[in-house]
N, C-alpha and C positions, 0 to 999 in steps of 0.2 A: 609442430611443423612436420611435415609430411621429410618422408626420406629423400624425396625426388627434387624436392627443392633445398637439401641441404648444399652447400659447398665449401669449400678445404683450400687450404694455400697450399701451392705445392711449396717440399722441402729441400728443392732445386732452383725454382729458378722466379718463386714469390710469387707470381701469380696465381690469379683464382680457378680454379677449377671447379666444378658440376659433376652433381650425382651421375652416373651413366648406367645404362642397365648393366651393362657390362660386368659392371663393378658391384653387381647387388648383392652379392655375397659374399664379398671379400670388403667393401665400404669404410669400414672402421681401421682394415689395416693401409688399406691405399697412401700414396705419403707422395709420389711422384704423377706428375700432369702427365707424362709421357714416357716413349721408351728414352729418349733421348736424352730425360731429365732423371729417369734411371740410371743411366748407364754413366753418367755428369756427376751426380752425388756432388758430395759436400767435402772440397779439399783442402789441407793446409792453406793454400794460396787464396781461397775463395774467404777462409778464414780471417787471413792476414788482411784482405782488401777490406773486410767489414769491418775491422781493426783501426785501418787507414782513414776508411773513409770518418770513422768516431773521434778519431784523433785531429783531421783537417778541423773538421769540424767545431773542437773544444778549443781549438788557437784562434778561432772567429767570433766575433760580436756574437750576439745571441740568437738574434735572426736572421744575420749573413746565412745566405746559401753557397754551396759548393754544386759543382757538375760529378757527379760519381766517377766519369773516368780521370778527374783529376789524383784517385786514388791509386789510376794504375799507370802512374809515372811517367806518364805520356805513351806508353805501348800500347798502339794498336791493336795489337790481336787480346788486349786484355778489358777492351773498352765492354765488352756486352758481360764479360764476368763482372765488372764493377757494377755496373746496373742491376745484375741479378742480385748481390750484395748489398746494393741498397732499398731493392725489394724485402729482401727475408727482412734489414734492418727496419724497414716502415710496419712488417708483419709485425715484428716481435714488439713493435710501440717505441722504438728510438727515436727515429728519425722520420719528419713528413716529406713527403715526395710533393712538390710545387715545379706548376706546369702556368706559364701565361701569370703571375705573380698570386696563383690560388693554390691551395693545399688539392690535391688529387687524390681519388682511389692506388693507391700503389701495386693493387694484383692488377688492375686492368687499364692501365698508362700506355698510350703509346704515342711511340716519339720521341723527341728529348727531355728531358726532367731535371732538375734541381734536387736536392736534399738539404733538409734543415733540421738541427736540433728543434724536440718538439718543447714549445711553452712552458 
């Protein structure tokens, strides 16, 4: 496979990202989509929410779905870190991301989404 069509999950915020020329010489370290998703990192709290969200999850039927910001205790300003959380969780192979009662790509979702323990 050619460099130019490789792509990477970012390590902030789960979705997919694309080789960029940009990035041709640095490629293999790159780890963040953005500055934004730099500067965002990966925090206790972002921790605990991926946490949350495994735990709702393990108290439900097998195929019950949850809404990821059910993990962030109804706080608002916490609703797009829980979705980030259940992006890296669908990276890592936990959890699938289900959109319209179908399993989805999880880097490239948009909208509102579901999470389920996977099969």
């Amino acid at each position: 496979m050619r460099v130019q069509d490789q792509t990477k999950i970012c390590a902030s915020c789960g979705r997919e990202m694309r080789w960029r020329a940009s990035w041709a010489e640095v490629w293999d370290e790159v780890r963040y989509c953005s500055a934004a998703c730099r500067s965002r990192k990966i925090t206790p709290r972002d921790r605990e929410l991926e946490r949350s969200i495994l735990s709702l999850l393990a108290q439900r039927a097998p195929k019950a779905a949850i809404d990821p910001s059910d993990a962030a205790n109804a706080e608002h300003t916490l609703r797009e870190p829980a979705r980030r959380a259940a992006r890296r969780l669908a990276a890592a192979g936990l959890v699938d991301v289900v959109q319209n009662g179908r399993v989805v790509d999880a880097a490239s979702v948009r909208g509102s989404f579901l999470v389920r323990r996977r099969p």
